[in-house]
C-alpha positions in Angstrom: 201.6 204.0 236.2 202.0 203.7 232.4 201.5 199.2 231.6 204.3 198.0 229.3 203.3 196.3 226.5 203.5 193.0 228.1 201.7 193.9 231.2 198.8 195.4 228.0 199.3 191.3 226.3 198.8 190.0 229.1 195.6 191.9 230.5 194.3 191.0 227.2 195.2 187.8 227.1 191.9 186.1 229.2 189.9 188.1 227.3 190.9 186.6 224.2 190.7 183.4 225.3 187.0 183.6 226.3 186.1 185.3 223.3 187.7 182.5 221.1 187.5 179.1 223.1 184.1 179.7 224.9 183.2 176.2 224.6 186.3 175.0 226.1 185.4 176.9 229.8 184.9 175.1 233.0 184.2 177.7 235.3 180.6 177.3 237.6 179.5 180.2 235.6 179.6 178.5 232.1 178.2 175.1 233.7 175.6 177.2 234.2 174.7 178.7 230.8 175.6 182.2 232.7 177.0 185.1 230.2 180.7 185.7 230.5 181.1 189.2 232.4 181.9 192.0 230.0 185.4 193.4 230.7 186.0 196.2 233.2 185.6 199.9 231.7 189.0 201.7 232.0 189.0 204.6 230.0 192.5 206.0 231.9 195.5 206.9 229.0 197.4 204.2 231.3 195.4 201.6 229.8 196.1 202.4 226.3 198.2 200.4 223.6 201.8 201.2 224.3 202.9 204.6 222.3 199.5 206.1 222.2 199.6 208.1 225.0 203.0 209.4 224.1 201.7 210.2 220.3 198.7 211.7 221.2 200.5 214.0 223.9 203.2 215.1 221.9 200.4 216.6 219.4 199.6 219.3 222.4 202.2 221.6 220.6 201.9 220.4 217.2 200.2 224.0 215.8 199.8 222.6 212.1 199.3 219.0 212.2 196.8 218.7 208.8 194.4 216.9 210.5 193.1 214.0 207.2 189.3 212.9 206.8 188.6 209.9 209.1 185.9 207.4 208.4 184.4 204.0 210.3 181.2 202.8 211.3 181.1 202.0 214.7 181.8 205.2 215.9 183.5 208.9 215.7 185.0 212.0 217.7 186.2 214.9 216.8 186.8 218.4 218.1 188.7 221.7 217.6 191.6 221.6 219.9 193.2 218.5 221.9 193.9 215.1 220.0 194.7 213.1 223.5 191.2 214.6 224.5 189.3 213.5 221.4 191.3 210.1 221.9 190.0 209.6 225.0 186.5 210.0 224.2 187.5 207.5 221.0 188.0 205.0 224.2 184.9 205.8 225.6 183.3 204.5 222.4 185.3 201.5 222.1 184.6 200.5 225.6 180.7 200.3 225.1 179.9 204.0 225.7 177.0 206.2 223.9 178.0 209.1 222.0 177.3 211.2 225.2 179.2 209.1 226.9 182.4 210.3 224.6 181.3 213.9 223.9 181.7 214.3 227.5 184.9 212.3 228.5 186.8 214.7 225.6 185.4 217.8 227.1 186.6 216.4 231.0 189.6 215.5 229.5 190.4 218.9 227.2 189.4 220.9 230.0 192.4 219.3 232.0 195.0 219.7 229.0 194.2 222.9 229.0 194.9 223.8 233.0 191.4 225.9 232.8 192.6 228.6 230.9 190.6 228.9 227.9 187.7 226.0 229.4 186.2 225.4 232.6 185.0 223.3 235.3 183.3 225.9 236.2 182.3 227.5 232.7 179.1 226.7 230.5 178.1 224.5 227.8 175.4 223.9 225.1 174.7 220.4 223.3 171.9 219.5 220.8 171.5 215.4 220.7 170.0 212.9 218.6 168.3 209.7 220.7 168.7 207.3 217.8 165.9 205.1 220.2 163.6 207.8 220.6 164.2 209.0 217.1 164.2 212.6 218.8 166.4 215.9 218.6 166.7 217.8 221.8 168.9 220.7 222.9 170.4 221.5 226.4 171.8 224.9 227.8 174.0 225.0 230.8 175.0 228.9 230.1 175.7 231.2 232.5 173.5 232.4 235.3 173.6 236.1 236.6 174.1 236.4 240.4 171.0 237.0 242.2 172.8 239.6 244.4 174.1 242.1 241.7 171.7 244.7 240.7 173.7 246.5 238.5 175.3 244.7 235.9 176.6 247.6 234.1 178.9 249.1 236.6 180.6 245.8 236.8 184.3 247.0 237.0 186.4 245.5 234.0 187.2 246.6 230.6 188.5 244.2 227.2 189.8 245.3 224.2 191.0 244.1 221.1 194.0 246.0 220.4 197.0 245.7 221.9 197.8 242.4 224.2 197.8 244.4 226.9 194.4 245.8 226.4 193.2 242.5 225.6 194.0 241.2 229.2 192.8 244.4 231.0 194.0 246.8 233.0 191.3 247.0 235.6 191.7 245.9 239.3 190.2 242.1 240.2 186.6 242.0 240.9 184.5 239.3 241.8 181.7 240.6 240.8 182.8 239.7 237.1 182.3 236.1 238.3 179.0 234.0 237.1 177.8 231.0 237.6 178.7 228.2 235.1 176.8 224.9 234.2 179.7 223.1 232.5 179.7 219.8 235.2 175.9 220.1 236.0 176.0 219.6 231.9 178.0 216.7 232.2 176.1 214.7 234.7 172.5 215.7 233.2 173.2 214.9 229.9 175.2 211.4 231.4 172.3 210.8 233.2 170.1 210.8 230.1 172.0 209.4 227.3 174.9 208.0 229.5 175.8 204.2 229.2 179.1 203.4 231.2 179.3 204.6 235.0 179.8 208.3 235.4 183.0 208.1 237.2 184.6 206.4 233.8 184.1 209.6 232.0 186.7 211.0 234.4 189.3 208.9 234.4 191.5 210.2 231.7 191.1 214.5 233.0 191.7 212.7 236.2 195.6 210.6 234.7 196.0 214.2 232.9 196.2 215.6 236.2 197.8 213.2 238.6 200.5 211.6 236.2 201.1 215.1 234.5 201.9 216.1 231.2 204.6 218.5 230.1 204.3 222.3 230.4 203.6 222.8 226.9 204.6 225.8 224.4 200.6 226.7 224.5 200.4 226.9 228.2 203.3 228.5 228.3 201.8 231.1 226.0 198.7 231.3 228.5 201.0 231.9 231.7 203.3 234.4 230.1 200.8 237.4 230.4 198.9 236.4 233.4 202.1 235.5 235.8 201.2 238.9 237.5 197.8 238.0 238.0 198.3 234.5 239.0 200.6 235.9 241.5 197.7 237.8 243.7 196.3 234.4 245.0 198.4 231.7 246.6 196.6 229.0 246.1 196.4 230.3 242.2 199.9 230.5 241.9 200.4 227.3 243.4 199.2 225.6 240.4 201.5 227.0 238.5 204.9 227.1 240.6 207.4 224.4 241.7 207.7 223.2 244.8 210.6 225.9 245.2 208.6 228.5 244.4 210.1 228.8 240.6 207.6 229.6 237.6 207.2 225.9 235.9 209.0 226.2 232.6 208.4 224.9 229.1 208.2 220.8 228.7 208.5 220.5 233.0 206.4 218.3 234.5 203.0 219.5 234.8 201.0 218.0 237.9 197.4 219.2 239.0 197.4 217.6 242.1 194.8 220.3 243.6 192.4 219.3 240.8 192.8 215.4 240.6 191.5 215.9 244.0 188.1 217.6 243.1 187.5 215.4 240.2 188.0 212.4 242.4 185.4 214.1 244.9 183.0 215.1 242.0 183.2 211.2 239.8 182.5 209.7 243.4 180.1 212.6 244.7 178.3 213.9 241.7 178.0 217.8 240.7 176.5 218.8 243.8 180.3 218.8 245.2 180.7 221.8 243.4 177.2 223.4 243.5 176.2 222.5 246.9 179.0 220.6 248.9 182.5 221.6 249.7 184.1 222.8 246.7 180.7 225.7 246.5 181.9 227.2 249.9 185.4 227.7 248.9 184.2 229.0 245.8 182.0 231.6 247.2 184.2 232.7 250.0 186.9 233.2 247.2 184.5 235.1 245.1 183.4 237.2 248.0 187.0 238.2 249.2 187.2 240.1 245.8 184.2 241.9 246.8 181.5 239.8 244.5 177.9 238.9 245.9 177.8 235.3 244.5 176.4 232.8 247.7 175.5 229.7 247.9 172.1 230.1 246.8 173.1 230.8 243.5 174.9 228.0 243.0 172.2 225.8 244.5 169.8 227.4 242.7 171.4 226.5 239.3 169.6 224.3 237.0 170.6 222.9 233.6 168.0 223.6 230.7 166.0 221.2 228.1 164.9 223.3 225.2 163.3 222.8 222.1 165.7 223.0 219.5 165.1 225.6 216.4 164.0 223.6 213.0 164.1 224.9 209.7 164.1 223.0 206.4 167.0 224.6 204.3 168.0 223.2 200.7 167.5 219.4 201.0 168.2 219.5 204.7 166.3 220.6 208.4 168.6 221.6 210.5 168.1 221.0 214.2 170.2 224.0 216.4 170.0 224.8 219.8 167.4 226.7 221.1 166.5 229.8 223.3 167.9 231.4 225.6 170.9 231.3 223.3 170.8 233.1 220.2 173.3 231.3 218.4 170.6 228.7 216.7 168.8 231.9 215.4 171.4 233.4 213.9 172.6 230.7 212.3 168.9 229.7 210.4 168.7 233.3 209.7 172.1 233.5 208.1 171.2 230.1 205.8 168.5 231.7 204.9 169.8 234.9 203.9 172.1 233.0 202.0 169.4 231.6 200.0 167.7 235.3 199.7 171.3 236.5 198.3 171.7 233.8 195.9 175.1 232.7 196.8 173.6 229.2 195.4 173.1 230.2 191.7 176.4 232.8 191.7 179.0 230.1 193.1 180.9 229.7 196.0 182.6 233.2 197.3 186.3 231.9 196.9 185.1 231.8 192.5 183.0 234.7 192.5 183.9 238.4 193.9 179.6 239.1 194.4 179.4 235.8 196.1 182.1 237.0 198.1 180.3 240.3 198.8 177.3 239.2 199.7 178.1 236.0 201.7 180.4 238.3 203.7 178.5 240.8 204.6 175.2 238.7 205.3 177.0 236.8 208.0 176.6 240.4 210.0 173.5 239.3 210.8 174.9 237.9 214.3 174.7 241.6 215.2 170.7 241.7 215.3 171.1 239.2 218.4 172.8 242.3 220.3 171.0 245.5 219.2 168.3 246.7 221.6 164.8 246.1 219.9 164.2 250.2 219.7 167.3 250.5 217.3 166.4 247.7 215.1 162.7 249.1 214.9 164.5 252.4 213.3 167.1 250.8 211.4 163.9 248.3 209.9 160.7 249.7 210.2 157.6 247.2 210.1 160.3 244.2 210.4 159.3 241.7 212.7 162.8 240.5 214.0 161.8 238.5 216.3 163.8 235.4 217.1 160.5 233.7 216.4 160.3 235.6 213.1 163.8 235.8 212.5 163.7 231.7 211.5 161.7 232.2 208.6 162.6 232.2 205.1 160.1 235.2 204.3 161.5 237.3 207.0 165.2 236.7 205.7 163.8 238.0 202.1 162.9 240.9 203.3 166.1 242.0 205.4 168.4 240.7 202.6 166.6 243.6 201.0 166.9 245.9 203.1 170.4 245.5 203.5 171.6 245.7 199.8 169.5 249.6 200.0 172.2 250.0 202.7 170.5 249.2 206.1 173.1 247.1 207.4 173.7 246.4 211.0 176.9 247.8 212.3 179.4 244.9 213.4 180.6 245.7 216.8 183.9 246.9 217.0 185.2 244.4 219.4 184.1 240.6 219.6 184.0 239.6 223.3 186.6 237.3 224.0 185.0 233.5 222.8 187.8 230.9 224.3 185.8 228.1 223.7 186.6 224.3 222.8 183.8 221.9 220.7 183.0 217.9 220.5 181.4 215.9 218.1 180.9 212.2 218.7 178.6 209.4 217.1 178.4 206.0 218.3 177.9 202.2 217.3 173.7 202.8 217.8 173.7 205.8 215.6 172.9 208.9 218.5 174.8 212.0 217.8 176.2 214.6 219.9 177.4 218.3 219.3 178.7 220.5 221.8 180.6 223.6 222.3 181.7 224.6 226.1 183.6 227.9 226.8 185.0 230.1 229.8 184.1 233.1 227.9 187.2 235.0 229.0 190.8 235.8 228.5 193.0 232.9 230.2 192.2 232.5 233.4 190.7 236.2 233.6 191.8 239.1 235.5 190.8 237.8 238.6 192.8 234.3 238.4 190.8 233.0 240.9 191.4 229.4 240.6 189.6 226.9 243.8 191.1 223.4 244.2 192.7 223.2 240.7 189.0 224.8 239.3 189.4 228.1 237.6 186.7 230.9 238.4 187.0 233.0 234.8 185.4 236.9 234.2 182.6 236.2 231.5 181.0 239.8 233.0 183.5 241.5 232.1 182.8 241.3 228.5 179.0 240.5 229.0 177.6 243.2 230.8 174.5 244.2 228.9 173.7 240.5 228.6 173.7 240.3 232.1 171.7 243.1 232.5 169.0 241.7 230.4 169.1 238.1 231.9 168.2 239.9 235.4 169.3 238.7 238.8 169.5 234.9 239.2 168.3 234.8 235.3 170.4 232.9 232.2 172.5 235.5 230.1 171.8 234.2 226.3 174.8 233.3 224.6 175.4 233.0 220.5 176.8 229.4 220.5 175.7 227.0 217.3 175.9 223.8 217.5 173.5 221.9 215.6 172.3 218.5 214.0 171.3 218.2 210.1 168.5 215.6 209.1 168.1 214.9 205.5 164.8 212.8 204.4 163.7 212.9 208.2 167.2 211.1 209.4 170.3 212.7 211.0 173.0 213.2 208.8 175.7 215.6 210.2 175.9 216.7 213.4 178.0 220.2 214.2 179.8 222.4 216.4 181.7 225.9 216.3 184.0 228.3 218.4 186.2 230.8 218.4 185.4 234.6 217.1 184.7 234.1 214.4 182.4 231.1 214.6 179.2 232.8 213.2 181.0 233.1 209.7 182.9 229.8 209.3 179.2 227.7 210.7 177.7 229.6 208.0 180.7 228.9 205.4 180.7 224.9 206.5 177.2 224.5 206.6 176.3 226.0 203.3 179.1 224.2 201.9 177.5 220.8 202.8 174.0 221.8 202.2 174.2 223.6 199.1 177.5 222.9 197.2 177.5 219.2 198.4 180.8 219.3 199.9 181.6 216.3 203.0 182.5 217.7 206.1 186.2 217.8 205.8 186.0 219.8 202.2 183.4 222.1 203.8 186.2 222.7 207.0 189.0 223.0 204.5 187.2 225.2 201.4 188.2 228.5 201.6 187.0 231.4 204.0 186.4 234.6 205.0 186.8 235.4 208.7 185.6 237.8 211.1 185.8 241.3 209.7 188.0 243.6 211.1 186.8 247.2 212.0 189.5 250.4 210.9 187.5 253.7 212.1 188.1 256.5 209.3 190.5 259.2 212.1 189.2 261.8 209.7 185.6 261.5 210.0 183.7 263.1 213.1 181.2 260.4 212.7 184.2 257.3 213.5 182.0 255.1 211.6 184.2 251.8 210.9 185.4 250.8 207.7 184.6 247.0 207.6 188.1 245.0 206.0 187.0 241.3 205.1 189.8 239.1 206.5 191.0 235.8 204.2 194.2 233.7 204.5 196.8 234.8 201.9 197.0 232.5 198.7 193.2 231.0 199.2 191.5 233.8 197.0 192.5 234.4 193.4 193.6 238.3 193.4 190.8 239.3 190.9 188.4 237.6 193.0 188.5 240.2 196.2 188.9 242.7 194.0 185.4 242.1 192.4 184.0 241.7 195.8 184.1 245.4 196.2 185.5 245.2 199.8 188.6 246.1 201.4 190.6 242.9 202.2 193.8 241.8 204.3 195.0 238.4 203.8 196.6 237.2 206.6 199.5 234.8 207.0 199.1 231.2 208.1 200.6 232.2 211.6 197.5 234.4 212.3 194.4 231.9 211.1 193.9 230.1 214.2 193.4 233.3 215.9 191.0 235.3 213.1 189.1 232.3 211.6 186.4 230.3 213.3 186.5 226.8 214.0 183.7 224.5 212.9 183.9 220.8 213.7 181.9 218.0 211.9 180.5 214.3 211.7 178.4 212.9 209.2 177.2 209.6 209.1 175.4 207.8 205.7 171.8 206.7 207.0 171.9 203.9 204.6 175.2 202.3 205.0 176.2 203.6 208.6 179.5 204.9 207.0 181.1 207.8 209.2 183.2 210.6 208.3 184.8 212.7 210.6 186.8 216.1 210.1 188.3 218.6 212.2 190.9 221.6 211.1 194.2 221.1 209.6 195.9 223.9 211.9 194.8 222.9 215.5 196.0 220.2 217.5 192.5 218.8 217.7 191.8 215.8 215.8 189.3 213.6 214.2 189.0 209.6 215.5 186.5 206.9 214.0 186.3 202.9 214.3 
């Protein structure tokens, strides 16, 4: 139950007095020189001043809330979607935790706001850290592991597309062979088990209030359950989350109880991850899996293990960035693309919002992501005697030579339909000066076509959209992934750390990064400067070849008119309605290695938000 504010004065009240009057204190303890015990860590919304939980919840259907630069220098959170979340991990901070310690209370806490729709329990996550003690940068990968028992990936039923809303949710029947296995909570308790500093089962406490106390059924949710009722429907136990206890669909601003879940949070703050990977939540998993015909077993998920990898370096303008590393290809498309933008001069020509060959050239760099994708045998004929390599791909001399080869026209073809990237990021700092980045998605439509969802845990269909990937990670193996999150280090100390979603995350990291690093912008001018999006393919009806027609996508009113015409390019600017679903998200905290002073940025038109003390 919610304290009044005198139950709040109260609870405070012997605190305050020991702070103050320490001398004045009889008790055996002081007699005996003993240190006063530091208050109890409560991290629950319950335990907040009076009105913030209300202020912070009603923002969960706030869609423009313009989202002001925030600065401290104790310690900071951000993130793309979820205020109450990033609130919570503010609390985390407050309370004496490490920036891990915050980074992954939000994420808990987000995935719970958002019912396991868009983010999972049970999806992946990537984090690059800096261990302000060990003066060290290190990068972890919890993606997605392919099922040891499928042996052929490609034939795994399930088609997305990015037409119609109908297409984008699929037509296919339910398989769960389109399951795979997630690291989101083995991330969790690794990287709390390295970094952590308050007890793990604090970090649950507010995803746990979320789903005990409720929230109401907001317009977003109500937006996810529209187009999946029918699916959500084949499973009782699925469409008990999201029914009353008549039967009725829950409605907009009902109560919204995850009873189910609370449950397995409880189990896994007490228990640890191996209640989902190896205990009793696994075997209800895998039998639910299996009834839909998939060949995920308990092995698998025993068999799962989270990753420590090198992170990618590169020194670009006055900065090294730090990204994370292999298996996921994000980090090297990301260098690449920096450097690429360095090869094209977008430096000396001006930013791309001025300048219509800025424009040009920035946008159609950024395609770069593609070469992640393309089977080595067609990038040997589209660039003969170019090493692309990842290895290679890092390096500033390898950049020079593709940004040549794709102004005399060998540019990689886009693909014509972005897998679906429902993602969420964090950013947090803290009072010793580690930082933390990290983006963790389901990789799926809401819920997926399968809407199998396992004691309030939803099972998504990242195969469906990931085949190939799967076939190349091989049974059992990691599927690489093109997250980027990242840490910047000027003069050899951190100075911004990063994350990104959303489809079009490759172009706005690139947009935000090279606004910092070259054009000297802080991290809320380089979210709010404006950008080009993901481009959007129109194939030519009349042409036997169907080769797309690539239109560059901006928000109406942020380009001046003779601007995109210069560019060269076809263009469609897009009302404000539209951005959050076109435009990457790219979320930021930088932190002054001199003075300790923090800012902290996330978009104007999400109902994420950026927090600092």
């Amino acid at each position: 139950m919610r304290r009044s504010v005198a139950a709040v004065a109260l609870a405070l009240l012997p605190v305050a007095l020991a702070g103050g009057c320490a001398e004045e204190t009889n008790t055996p303890e002081a007699a005996a020189g003993a240190e006063p015990e530091a208050p109890a860590v409560d991290l629950s919304p319950g335990g907040w001043p009076a009105g913030e939980w209300e202020k912070y919840l009603a923002l969960e259907d706030v869609a423009f809330p313009g989202n002001p630069l925030v600065e401290g220098r104790q310690g900071a959170v951000t993130g793309s979607y979820h205020a109450l979340a990033q609130r919570a991990g503010l609390e985390a901070l407050r309370q004496g935790g490490s920036s891990v310690d915050a980074a992954m209370t939000t994420a808990l806490t987000q995935v719970a706001l958002g019912a396991g729709a868009v983010i999972s329990y049970f999806g992946i996550m990537t984090m690059v850290h800096y261990d302000a003690a060990a003066d060290e940068i290190v990068s972890l990968n919890a993606g997605w592991n392919a099922v040891l028992g499928e042996d052929d990936p490609m034939s795994i039923p399930g088609t997305i597309g990015m037409g119609s809303e109908e297409e984008m949710y699929g037509s296919d029947e339910p398989s769960g062979r389109t399951a795979l296995v997630g690291g989101f909570m083995k991330a969790v308790e690794a990287a709390h088990g390295r970094y952590g500093k308050l007890d793990f089962e604090h970090l649950f406490a507010p995803a746990i209030h979320i789903a005990e106390a409720g929230i109401p059924f907001s317009t977003r949710l109500v937006s996810f359950l529209e187009p999946r009722r029918h699916t959500l429907s084949r499973l009782p136990e699925s469409k008990a989350v999201f029914t009353n206890a008549d039967g009725t669909w829950i409605e907009e601003g009902q109560p919204f109880r995850q009873s189910a879940l609370a449950g397995s949070l409880k189990a896994i703050a007490e228990q640890g991850a191996d209640y989902m990977y190896t205990g009793p939540w696994a075997e209800r998993a895998v039998a639910a899996v299996q009834a839909d015909g998939g060949s995920m077993s308990l092995e698998d998920l025993a068999a799962y293990e989270v990753m420590w990898v090198p992170a990618l370096e590169a020194d670009v303008g006055n900065y090294r960035i730090h990204a994370n590393g292999l298996p996921s290809f994000g980090g090297v498309n990301m260098i690449e693309a920096l450097h690429l933008g360095k090869a094209a001069g977008i430096e000396s020509l001006g930013h791309w919002s001025t300048n219509g060959e800025s424009l040009r050239r920035a946008s159609n760099l950024t395609f770069n992501m593609t070469l992640s994708m393309v089977p080595t045998e067609v990038l040997e004929q589209l660039y003969p005697g170019l090493d692309l390599s990842h290895a290679s791909r890092i390096r500033p001399e390898t950049a020079d030579a593709l940004w040549s080869r794709m102004e005399e026209g060998a540019m990689p073809a886009q693909y014509a339909a972005a897998p679906p990237s429902h993602s969420d990021t964090v950013v947090a700092v803290d009072q010793w000066g580690n930082m933390t980045a990290v983006t963790h998605s389901i990789n799926c439509v809401v819920w997926g076509a399968t809407g199998i969802i396992v004691d309030g845990i939803s099972i998504g269909d990242p195969a469906v959209n990931q085949k190939a990937a799967v076939a190349a990670a091989g049974p059992g193996g990691r599927v690489a992934d093109p997250i980027e999150v990242g840490i910047l280090t000027r003069n050899g100390r951190p100075a911004v750390a990063f994350a990104s979603m959303a489809t079009g995350l490759h172009q706005q990291t690139f947009q935000s990064l090279f606004n910092t690093i070259h054009f000297g912008m802080n991290v809320k001018e380089a979210v709010d400067s404006p950008a080009f999006f993901l481009p959007r393919p129109v194939l030519d009806a009349s042409s036997a070849e169907a080769v797309p027609k690539w239109v560059v996508r901006v928000m109406a009113g942020e380009f001046d008119d003779a601007v995109l015409e210069a560019s060269g390019l076809p263009v469609e600017q897009l009302p404000a309605e539209k951005r959050r679903y076109t435009q990457g998200l790219w979320a930021g905290i930088s932190r002054d290695p001199e003075t300790g002073e923090l800012m902290a940025a996330a978009h104007p038109y999400t109902n994420g938000g950026a927090f600092a003390y």
